[in-house]
C-alpha positions in Angstrom: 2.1 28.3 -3.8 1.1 27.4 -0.4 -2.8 25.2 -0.6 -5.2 27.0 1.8 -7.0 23.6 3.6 -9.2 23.4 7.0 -6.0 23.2 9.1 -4.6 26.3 7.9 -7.8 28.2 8.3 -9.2 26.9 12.2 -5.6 28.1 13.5 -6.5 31.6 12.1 -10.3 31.7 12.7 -11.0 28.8 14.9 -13.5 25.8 14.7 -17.3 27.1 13.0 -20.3 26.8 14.7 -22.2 24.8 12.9 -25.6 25.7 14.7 -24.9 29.5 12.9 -25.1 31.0 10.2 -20.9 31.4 9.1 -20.2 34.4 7.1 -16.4 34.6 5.3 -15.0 37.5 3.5 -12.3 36.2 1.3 -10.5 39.1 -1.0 -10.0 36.0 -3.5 -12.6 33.7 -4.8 -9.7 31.3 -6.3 -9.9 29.4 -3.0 -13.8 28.6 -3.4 -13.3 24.8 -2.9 -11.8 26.0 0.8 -14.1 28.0 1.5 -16.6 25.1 0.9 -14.7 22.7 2.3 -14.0 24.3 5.7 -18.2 25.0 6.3 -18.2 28.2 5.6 -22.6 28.8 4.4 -21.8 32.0 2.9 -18.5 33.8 1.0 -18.0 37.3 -0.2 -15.2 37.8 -2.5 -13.8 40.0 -5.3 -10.8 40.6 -6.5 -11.5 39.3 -10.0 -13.0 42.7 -11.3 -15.5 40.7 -13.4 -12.5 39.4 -15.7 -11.1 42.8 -16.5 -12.7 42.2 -20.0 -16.2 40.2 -20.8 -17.4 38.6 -23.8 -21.0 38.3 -24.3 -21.3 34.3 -24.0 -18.2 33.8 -22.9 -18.0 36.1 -19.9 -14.9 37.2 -17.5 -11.7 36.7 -20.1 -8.9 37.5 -17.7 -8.3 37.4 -14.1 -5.7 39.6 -12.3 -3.1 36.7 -12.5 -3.4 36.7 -16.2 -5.1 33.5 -16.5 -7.7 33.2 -19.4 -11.2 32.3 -18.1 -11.5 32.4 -14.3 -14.1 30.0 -12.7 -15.5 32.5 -10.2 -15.6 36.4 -11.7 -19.1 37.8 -11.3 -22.2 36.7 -9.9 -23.4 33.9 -7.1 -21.7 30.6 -7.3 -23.5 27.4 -5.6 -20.8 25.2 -3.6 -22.8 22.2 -2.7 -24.0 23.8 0.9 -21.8 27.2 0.4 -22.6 30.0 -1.5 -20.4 32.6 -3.0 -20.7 36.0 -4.1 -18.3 37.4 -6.2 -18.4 41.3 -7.2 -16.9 43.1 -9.6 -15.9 45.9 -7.9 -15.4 49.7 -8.1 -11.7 49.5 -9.2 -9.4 47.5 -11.9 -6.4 46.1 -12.3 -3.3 48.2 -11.4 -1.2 46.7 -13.9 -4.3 46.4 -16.7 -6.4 49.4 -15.8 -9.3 48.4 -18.3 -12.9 47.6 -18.1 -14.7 46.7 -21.4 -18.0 45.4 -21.2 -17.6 45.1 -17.6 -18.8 48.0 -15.1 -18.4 48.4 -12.0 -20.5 47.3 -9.2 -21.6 47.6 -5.7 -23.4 44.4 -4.6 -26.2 45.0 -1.6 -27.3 42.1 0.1 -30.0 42.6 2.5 -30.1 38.9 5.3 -33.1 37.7 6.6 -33.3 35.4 9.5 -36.1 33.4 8.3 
């Protein structure tokens, strides 16, 4: 697996702006500590589908790589000065097409220049 770092990202995207507000759409939120590290003030990410299957008190249980637990799977995660919002979705896994506990969501986020 290739390790997504600042480099890789400003030859895509180019240097930030710091004076702005920077907005990233990321499909994956496994990369959060990139994300964070390249400046980025706000992420929106999925891909997750809330865990395919959640626990109450445990949350999210499996992640579309088939790992147990995934950090980021629902919600708004705090990255020092970048946050992170990651939504379940409409849709599932093609390979696990379940949802338990888990429905599907549309996330509206209204921005306010303040």
């Amino acid at each position: 697996k290739k390790k997504l770092d600042n480099k890789y990202i400003e030859e895509r995207l180019g240097k930030l702006n710091k004076e702005k507000y920077n907005i990233a759409i990321a499909h994956n939120p496994l990369m959060a500590y990139a994300y964070e590290s390249f400046g980025f003030d706000l992420v929106f990410s999925g891909h997750v589908h809330g865990g395919l299957v959640k626990l109450p008190l445990l949350g999210g249980i499996l992640s579309p790589e088939y790992k147990l637990f995934p950090k980021y799977y629902e919600g708004i995660y705090n990255l020092n000065k970048t946050k992170m919002i990651v939504s379940r979705g409409l849709g599932f896994c093609k390979r696990l097409p379940i949802r338990i506990l888990n429905p599907a969501e549309v996330v509206i986020i209204n921005l306010c220049n303040k």
